[in-house]
N, C-alpha and C positions, 0 to 999 in steps of 0.2 A: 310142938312142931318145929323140926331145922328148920331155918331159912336157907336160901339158897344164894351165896352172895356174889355167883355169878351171872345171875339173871337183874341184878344192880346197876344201872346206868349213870350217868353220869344227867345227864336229860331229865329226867325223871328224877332222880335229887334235887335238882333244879327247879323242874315244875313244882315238888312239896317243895320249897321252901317261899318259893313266889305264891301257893297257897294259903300258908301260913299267913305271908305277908297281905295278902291282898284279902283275905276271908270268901274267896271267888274262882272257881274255876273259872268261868268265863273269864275274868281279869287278867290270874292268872298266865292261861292260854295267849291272849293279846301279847301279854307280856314276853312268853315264852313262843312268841309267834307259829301258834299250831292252832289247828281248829280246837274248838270245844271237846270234838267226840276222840280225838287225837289223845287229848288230854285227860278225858276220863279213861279212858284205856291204859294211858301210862300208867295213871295213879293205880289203879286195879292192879294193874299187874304189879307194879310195886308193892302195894299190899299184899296181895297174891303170894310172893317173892320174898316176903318178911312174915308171911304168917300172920299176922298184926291188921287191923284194922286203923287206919291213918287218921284220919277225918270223919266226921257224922257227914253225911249231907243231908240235906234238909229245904225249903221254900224259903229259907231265907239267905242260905249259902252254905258254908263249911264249916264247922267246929272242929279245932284240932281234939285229937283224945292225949292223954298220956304217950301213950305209944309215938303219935306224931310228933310232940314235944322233943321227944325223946331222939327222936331220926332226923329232924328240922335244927336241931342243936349242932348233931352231929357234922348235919350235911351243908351246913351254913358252913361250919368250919373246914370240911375239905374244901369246899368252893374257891371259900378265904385261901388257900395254903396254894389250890392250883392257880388263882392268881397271881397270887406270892409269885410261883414256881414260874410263870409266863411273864413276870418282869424282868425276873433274874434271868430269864435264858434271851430275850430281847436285851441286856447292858449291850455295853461295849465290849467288854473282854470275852465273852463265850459269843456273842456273835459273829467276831471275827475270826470264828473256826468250826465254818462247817463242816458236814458231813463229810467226808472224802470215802470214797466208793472204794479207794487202791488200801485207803489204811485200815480195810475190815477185810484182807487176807494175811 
């Protein structure tokens, strides 16, 4: 099965890696300040979205599988880069040149 890597959010990368980390939806969630059922949904459809099954759930919490390993890797390290990218655009030298509305004609 393709994935679809337009139905990939940013939010939801997020939630699996705060998953990962926490072995907890409900933690998770807290963490990613969304309800619980919020949170299940994301992940689903993120699953959903990847073909892939992410995590076991279970009475005791989450087990990542291979698959999640695999996507919590990944998406640890875009996170890392879009931070990167939201310090560098916060310096001093690109912030002191906004947007100008006249110089995109």
């Amino acid at each position: 099965m393709q994935f679809n890597l337009a139905r990939i959010d940013l939010v939801s990368l997020r939630l699996a890696v705060l998953c990962s980390e926490t072995g907890s939806l409900s933690a998770a969630s807290r963490r990613a300040h969304c309800s619980v059922s919020a949170a299940s949904e994301r992940l689903s459809a993120l699953e959903d979205a990847l073909g892939q099954r992410l995590f076991v759930r279970d009475h005791r919490g989450l087990r990542i599988t291979a698959a999640g390993e695999l996507l919590v890797r990944h998406g640890a390290l875009i996170l890392e880069s879009l931070q990167l990218l939201h310090g560098q655009l916060a310096g001093p030298v690109l912030a002191s040149a906004p947007l100008d509305s006249q110089d995109t004609e």
